[in-house]
C-alpha positions in Angstrom: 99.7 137.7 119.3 103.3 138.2 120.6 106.1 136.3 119.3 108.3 133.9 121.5 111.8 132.9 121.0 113.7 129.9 121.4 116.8 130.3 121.3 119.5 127.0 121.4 123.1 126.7 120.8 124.2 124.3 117.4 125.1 121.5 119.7 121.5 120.9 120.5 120.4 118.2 118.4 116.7 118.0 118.7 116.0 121.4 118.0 118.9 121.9 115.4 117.0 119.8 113.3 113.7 121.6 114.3 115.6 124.3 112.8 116.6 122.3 109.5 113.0 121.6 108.8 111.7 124.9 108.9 111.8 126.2 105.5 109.8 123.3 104.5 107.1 125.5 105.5 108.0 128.7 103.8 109.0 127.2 100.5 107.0 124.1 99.9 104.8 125.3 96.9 107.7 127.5 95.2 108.4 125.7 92.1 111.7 127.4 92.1 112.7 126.4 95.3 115.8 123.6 95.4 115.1 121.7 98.9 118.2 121.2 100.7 119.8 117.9 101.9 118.7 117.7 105.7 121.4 115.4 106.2 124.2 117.8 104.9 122.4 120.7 106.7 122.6 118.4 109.2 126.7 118.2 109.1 127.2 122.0 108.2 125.5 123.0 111.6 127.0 120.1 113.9 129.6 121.5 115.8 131.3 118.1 116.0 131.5 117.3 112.5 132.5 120.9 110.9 135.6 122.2 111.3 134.5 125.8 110.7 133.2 125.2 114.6 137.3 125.6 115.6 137.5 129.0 115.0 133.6 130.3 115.4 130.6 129.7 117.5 127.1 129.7 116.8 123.9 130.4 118.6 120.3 129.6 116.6 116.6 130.8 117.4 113.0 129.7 116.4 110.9 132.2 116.2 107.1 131.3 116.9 103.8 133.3 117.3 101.6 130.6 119.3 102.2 127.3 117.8 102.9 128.7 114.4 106.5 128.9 113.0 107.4 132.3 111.7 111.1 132.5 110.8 114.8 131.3 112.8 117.9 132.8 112.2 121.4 132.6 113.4 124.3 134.4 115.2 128.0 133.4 113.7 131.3 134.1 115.3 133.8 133.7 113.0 137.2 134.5 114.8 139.2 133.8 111.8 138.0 136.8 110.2 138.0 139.1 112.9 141.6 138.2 113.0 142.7 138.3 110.0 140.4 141.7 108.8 141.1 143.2 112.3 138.2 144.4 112.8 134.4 143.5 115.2 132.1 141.8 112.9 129.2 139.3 114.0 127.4 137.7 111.3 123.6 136.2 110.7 122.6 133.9 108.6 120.1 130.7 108.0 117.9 133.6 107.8 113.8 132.5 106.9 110.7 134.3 108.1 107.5 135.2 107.3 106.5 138.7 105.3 106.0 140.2 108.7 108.7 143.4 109.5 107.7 142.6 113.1 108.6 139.1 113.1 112.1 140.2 111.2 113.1 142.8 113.6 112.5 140.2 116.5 114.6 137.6 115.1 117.4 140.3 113.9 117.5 142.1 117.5 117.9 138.3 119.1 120.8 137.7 116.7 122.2 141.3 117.2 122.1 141.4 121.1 123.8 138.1 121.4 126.6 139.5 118.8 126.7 142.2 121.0 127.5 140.3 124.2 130.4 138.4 122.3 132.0 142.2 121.7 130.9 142.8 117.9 130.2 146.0 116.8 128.4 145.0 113.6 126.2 142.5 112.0 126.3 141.1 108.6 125.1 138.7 106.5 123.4 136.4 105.1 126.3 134.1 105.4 125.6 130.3 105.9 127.5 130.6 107.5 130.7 132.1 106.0 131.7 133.5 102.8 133.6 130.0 101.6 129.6 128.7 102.1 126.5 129.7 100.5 126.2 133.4 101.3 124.2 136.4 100.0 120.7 137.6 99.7 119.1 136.8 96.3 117.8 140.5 94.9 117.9 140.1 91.4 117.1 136.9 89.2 113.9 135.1 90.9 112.8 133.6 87.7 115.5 130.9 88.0 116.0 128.4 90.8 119.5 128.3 92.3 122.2 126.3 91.0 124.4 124.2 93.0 125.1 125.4 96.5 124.2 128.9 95.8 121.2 130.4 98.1 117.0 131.4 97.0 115.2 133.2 99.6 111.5 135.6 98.2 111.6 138.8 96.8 110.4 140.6 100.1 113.4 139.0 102.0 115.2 142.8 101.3 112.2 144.7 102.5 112.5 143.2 105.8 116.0 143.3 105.9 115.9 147.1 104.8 113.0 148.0 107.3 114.9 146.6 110.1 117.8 148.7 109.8 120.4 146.8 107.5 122.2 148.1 104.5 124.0 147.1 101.4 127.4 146.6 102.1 128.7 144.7 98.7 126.6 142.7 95.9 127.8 139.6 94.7 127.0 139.0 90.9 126.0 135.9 89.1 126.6 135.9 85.2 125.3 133.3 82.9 127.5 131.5 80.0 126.0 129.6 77.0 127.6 127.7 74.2 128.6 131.3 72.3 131.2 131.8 74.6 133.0 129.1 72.9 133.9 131.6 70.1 136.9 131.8 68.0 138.5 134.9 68.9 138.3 132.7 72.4 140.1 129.6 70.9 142.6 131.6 69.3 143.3 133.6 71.8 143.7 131.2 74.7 146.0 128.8 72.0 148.3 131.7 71.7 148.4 132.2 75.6 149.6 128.8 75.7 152.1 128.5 73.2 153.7 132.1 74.7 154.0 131.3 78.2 154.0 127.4 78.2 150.9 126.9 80.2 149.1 123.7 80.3 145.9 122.0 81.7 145.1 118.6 83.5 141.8 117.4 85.3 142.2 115.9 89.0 142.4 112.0 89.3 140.1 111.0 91.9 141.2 107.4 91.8 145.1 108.3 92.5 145.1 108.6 96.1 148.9 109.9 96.1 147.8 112.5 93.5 144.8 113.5 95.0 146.5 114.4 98.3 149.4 116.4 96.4 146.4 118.3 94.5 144.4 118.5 97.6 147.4 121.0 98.7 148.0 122.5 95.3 144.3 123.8 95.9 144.7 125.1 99.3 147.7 127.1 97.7 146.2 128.5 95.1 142.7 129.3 97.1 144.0 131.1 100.0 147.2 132.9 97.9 144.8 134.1 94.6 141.8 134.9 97.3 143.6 136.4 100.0 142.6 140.7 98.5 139.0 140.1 97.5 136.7 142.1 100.3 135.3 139.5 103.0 138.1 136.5 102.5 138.6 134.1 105.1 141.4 131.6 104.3 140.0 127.8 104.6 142.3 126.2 107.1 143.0 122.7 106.2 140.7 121.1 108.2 138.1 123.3 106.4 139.5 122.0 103.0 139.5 118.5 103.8 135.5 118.9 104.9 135.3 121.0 101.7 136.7 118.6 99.4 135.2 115.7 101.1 131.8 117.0 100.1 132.6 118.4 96.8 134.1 114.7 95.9 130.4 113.2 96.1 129.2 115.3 92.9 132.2 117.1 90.9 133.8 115.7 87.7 137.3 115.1 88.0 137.6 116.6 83.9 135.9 119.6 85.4 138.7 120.0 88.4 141.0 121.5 86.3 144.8 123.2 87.2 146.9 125.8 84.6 150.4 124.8 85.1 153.0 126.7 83.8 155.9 124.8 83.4 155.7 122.2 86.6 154.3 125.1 88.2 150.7 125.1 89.4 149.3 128.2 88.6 145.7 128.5 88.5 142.6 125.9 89.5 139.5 125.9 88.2 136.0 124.1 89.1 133.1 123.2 87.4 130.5 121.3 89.2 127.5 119.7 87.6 124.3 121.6 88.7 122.5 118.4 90.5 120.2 121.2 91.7 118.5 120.0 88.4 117.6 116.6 89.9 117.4 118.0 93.7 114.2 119.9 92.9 112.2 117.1 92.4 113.6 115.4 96.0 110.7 117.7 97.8 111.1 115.6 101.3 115.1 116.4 101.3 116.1 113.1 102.1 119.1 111.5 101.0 117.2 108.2 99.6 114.9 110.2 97.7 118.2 112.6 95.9 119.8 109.6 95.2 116.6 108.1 93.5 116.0 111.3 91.4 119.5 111.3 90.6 119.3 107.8 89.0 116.5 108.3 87.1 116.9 112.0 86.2 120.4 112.9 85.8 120.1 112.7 82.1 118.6 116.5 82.2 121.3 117.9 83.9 122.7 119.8 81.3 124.0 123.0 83.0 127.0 123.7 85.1 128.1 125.8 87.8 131.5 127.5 88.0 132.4 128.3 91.4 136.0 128.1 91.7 138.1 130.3 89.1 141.4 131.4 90.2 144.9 132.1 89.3 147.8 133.2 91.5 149.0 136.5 92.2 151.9 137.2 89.8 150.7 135.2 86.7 147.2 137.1 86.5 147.8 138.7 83.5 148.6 136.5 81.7 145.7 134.5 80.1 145.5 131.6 82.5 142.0 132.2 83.2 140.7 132.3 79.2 142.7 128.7 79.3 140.6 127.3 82.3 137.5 129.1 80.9 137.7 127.5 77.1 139.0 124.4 78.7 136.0 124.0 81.0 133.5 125.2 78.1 134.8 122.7 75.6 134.9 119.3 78.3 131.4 120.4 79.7 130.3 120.1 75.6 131.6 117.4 75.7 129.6 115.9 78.4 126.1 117.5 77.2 126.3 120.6 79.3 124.4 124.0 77.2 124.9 126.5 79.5 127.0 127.5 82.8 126.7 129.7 85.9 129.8 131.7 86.9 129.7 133.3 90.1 129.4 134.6 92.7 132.0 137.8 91.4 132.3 140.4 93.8 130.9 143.4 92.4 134.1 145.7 92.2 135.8 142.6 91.4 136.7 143.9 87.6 139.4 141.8 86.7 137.0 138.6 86.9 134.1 141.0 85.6 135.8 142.3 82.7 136.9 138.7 81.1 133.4 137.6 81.7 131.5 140.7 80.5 134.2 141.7 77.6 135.3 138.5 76.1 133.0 135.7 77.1 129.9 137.4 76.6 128.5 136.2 79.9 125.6 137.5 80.9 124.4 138.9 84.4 121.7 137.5 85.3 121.5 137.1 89.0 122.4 139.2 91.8 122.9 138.7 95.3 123.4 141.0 98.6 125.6 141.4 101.6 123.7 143.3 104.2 125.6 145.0 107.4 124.7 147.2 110.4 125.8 149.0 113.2 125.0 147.2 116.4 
């Protein structure tokens, strides 16, 4: 039987969610699989309510073969990156379909075409739907469910990707941290980078409100500066920030927000957020009652972490900021019953966040992720 497409823009409510609820299908007897918030997917994909929508533009399809759902995808825009990389670039991403190559090339060439019309030359992804969101195809690490705001798809997700014509452009790698990282060559080390170069660390206070603002802005500086070489960077304007940090405030740990100051000077942010994903798996319907149950009555396993912000400004890099935040963040997640952490993603090539991790922390890699691209 043939397959149909519907396609809809992001702005069509019904069948946004229509979209939403598909992976229900796909996923629903995968242990590993963390079921997302239908009401946050909800928000990420409303035009009116994300600000990434001021610089991009979105189109989604269902695919279908007779009454049957068999995968969706969708088309991204993101103008800020064209801009600021100078180059053509469409993107996919939301990407879920059945292990059906035909099915996959359907939904690709959809996504592709309309790309095409919008004058890109290229198509890449998964991004869902930029790289300052949950991005990457999972390759490598399927015996572990996803930590906080980080992306699971199956195995043959590459295979489909691969037959239909996509290729590796860069892997994003996960690396794993348990309690040895804490060792003492690391305690000394990062007490000696602080007495040399004066640098000192302080958690966010959520309850200041004058405070918060002013470190609201102290992380915009440091994200967009300390990001601004890695491949695939898009600056968060500040509208993005505030919808950022307005989500992130519902789950992160102000003693796990942390900033390196040197002197006055802010020079490095780190940020640690519980991995709630512990306590999501169970909320199988996705609803936001049932997380907030499970997270009542279960967030006494959450004992695990994910590191997703780690940076330090251009200029002060070598200096040993980042062992401060790292031993900072391992010692106050101790302290609060956390075992183990997730750091990542880490671009590939990205060696002088690699080499830290791999060299002196002892992190393991233990997940890895892919960017795919192609010609169009």
């Amino acid at each position: 039987m043939d397959i149909q497409l519907l396609s809809f823009p992001a702005a069509d409510v019904a069948q946004r969610r229509r979209f939403i609820g598909l992976p229900w299908r796909f996923y629903r007897d995968d242990p590993n699989w963390v079921p997302p918030l239908k009401a946050e997917q909800d928000k990420l994909l409303d035009p009116r309510r994300n600000p990434f929508f001021h610089h991009a533009r979105m189109q989604l399809w269902i695919a279908r073969r007779g009454a049957e759902p068999v995968g969706r995808i969708a088309a991204i825009v993101n103008e800020l990156h064209n801009e600021l990389h100078q180059d053509a670039v469409g993107f996919f991403g939301f990407f879920e379909c059945v292990p059906d190559t035909g099915a996959a090339r359907v939904l690709l060439e959809a996504a592709a075409e309309w790309l095409r019309r919008q004058g890109k030359t290229s198509i890449r992804g998964p991004v869902n739907p930029s790289m300052n969101d949950e991005c990457g195809l999972l390759i490598d690490g399927f015996d572990h469910p996803p930590a906080i705001m980080m992306p699971y798809n199956p195995p043959y997700y590459a295979e489909l990707l691969e037959a239909c014509g996509l290729q590796k452009v860069k892997d994003l790698l996960v690396y794993l941290l348990t309690e040895r990282f804490l060792s003492e060559k690391l305690r000394q080390g990062q007490q000696l980078v602080r007495e040399r170069y004066g640098i000192w660390v302080r958690g966010m206070d959520f309850r200041d409100r004058q405070l918060f603002r002013q470190d609201v802005e102290r992380i915009k500086l440091i994200y967009n500066r300390a990001w601004q070489p890695n491949w695939g960077f898009v600056r968060l304007t500040d509208a993005e920030m505030e919808f950022l940090v307005a989500g992130l405030k519902q789950v992160a740990d102000p003693e796990l927000a942390l900033f390196a100051f040197r002197g006055d000077e802010p020079i490095g942010f780190a940020l640690a957020i519980p991995d709630i994903n512990q306590v999501l798996r169970f909320n199988r319907s996705g609803s936001l009652l049932g997380a907030l149950w499970h997270f009542a009555t279960k967030r006494k396993r959450i004992d695990a972490m994910r590191i997703m912000i780690l940076g330090v400004l251009p200029g002060y890099q070598n200096l040993g900021a980042d062992a401060v935040l790292y031993y900072e963040l391992g010692m106050r997640g101790l302290r609060k019953g956390i075992r183990s952490a997730e750091a990542g993603w880490v671009l590939e090539d990205n060696w002088a966040m690699r080499n830290p991790l791999e060299k002196t922390l002892g992190a393991q890699l233990y997940k890895r992720y892919r960017i795919y691209e192609m010609p169009i």
